[in-house]
C-alpha positions as CSV (number, residue, x, y, z in Angstrom):
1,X,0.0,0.0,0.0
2,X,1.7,3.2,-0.9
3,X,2.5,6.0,1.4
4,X,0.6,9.0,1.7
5,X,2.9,11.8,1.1
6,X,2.1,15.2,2.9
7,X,4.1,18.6,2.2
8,X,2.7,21.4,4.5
9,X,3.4,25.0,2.3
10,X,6.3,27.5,3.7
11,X,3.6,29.6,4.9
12,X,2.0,26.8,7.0
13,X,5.5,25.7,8.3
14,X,6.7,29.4,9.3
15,X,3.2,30.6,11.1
16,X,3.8,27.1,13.3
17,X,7.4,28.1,14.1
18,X,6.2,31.7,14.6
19,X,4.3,30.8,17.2
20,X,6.4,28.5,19.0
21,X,8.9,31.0,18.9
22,X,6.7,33.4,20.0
23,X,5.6,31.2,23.6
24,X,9.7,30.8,23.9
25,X,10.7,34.7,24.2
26,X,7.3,36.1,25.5
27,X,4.6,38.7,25.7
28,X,7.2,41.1,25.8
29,X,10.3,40.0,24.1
30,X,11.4,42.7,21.6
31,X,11.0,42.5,17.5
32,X,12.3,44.0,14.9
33,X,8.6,46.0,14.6
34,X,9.7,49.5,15.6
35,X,8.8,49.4,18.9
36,X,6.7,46.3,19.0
37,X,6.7,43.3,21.3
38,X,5.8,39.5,20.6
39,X,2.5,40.4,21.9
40,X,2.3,44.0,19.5
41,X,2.9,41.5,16.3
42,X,0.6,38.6,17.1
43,X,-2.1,40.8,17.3
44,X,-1.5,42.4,14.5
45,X,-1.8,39.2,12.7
46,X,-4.7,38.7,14.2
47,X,-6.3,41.9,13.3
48,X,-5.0,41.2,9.9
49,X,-6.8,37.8,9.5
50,X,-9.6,37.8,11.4
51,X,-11.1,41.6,11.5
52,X,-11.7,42.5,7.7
53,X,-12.2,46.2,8.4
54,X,-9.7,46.8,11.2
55,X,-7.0,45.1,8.4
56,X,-8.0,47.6,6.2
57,X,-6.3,50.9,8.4
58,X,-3.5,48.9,8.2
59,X,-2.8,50.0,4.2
60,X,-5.5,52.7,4.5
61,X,-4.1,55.6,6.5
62,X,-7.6,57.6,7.1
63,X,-8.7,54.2,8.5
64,X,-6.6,53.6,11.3
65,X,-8.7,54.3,14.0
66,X,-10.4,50.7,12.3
67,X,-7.0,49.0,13.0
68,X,-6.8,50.3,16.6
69,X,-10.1,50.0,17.5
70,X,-9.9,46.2,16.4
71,X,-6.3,45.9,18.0
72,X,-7.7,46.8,21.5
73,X,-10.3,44.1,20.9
74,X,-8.2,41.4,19.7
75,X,-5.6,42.2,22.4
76,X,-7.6,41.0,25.2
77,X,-6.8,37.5,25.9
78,X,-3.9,36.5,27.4
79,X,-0.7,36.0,25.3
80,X,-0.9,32.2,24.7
81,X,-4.1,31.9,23.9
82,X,-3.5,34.9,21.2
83,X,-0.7,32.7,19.9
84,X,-3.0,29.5,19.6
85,X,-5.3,31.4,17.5
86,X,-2.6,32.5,15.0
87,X,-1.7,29.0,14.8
88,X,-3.9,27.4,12.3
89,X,-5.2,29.8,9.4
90,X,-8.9,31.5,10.0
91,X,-11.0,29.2,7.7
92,X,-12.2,32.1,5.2
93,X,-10.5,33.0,3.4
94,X,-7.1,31.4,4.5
95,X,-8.4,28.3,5.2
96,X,-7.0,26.8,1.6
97,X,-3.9,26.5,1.2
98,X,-3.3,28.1,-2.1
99,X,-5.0,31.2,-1.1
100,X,-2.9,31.2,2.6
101,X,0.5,30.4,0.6
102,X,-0.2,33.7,-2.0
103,X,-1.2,36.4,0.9
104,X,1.3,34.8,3.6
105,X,4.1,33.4,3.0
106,X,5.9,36.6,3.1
107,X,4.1,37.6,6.1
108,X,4.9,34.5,8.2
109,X,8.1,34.2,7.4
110,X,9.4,37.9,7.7
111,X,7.3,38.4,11.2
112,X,8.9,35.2,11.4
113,X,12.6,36.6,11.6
114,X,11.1,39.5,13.2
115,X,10.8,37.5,16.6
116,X,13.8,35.7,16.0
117,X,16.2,38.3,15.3
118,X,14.7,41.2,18.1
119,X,16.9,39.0,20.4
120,X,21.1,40.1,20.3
121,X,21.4,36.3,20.3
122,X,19.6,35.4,17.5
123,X,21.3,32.9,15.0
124,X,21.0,32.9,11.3
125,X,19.3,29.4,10.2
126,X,19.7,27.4,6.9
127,X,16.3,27.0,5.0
128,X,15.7,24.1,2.8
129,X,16.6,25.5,-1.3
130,X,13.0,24.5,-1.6
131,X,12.2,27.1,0.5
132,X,14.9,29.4,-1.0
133,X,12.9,28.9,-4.2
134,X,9.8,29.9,-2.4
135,X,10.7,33.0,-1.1
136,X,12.8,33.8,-4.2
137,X,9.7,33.7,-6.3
138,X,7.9,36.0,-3.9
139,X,10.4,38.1,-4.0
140,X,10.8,38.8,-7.6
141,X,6.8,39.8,-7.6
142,X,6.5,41.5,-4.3
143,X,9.6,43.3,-3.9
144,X,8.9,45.7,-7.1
145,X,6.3,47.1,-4.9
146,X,8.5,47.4,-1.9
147,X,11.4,48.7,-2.9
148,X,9.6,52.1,-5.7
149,X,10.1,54.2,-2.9
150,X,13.5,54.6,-3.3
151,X,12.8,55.8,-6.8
152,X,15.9,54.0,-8.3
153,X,17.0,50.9,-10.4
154,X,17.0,47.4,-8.1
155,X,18.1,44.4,-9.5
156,X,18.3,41.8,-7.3
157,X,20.8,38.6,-7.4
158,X,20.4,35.0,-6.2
159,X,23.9,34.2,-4.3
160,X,22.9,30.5,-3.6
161,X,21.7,29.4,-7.3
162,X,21.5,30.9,-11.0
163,X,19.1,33.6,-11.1
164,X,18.6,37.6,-10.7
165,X,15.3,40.1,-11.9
166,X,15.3,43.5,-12.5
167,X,12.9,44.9,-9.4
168,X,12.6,48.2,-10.4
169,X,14.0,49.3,-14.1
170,X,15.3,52.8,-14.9
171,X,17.9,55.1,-16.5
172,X,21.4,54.2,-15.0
173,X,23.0,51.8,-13.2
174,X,21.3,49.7,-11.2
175,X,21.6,48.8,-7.4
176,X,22.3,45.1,-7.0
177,X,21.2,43.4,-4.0
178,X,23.2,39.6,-4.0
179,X,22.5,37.2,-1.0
180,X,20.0,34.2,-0.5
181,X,16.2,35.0,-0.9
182,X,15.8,34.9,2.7
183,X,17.5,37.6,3.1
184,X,16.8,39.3,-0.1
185,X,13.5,39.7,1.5
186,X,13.9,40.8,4.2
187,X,15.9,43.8,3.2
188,X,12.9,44.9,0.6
189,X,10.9,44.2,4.2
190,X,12.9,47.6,5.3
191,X,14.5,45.1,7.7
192,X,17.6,46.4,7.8
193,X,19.2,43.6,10.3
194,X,19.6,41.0,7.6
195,X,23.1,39.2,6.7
196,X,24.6,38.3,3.9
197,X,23.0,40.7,1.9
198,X,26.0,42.6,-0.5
199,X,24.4,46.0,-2.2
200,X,26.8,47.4,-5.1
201,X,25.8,50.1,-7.2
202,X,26.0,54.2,-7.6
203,X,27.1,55.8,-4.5
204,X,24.1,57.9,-4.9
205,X,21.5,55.4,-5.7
206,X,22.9,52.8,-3.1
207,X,22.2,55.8,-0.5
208,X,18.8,56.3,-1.6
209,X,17.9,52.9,-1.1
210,X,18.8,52.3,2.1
211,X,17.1,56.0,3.4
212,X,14.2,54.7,1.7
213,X,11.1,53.8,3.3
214,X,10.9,49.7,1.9
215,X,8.2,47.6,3.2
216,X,4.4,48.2,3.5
């Protein structure tokens, strides 16, 4: 009788490990969120999945009162309990897979790193090349949003296998961002505590980019 062969997505794997990193450093363990703690992020991915209109003020400036209004109501329980109800995807929409593996792969896996890496003894971990792959093909579509701000050419480099795209075309030399997907991605995240990540280009361009406001 032949096996049945089960393959949970990246975004499935990385929301798990979220939150069981999450219970290890604590309501209040520091991120890479600005100011935010553990607690600060995992309701904002609740808010995000499970309050339609309060997610809305988080891209929609004029309704942020939405988002704060739902924050304060989502915030309520006690941290572990929060956790366990970002564990498993809200059922609509995120409830299949394909759907939860387009809207949040990026978003587990860079709030992800954000827990990990708001601790000074964080250690950089080796993801699968599947998952490379992954993250490398949400980079090359989401990063052309991320990194327009800085209103100059990106090209972007894959330091672990053949590849590179052009994120963001132009006149001039482009800025070239080499390193693993990983952490390709996070640096379009505006997370500027990434490794590995080498950025050549125009003095003046490379400056740009890294004053520039990246990330939603």
């Amino acid at each position: 009788m032949p096996l049945l062969r089960t393959s949970a997505t990246l975004a499935r794997r990385e929301r798990r490990a979220l939150c069981d990193t999450a219970i290890l450093v604590g309501s209040d363990a520091p991120t890479l969120c600005g100011g935010w703690t553990a607690r600060d992020l995992v309701v904002h991915l609740l808010v995000r999945e499970r309050h339609p209109l309060g997610a809305l003020g988080i891209v929609v400036g004029p309704l942020a009162g939405l988002t704060e209004r739902a924050t304060r109501r989502a915030g309520r329980a006690d941290f572990p309990v929060l956790v366990e109800r970002v564990r498993s995807p809200w059922p609509v929409p995120f409830g299949l897979a394909p759907l939860d593996a387009l809207a949040n792969t990026a978003e587990m896996f860079v709030h992800h790193e954000d827990l990990r890496r708001g601790s000074a003894r964080w250690a950089p971990r080796a993801l699968p090349r599947a998952d490379e792959d992954v993250l490398w093909r949400v980079l090359t579509v989401a990063g052309r949003a991320l990194v327009r701000p800085a209103g100059v050419p990106v090209r972007v480099e894959r330091a672990d296998a053949a590849g590179s795209a052009t994120l963001v075309g132009g006149s001039g030399g482009p800025v070239v961002l080499t390193g693993r997907p990983s952490e390709l991605l996070l640096f379009v995240y505006g997370r500027s505590q990434v490794r590995d990540v080498q950025v050549e280009g125009p003095d003046e361009s490379v400056a740009a980019l890294r004053a520039a406001d990246l990330g939603l």
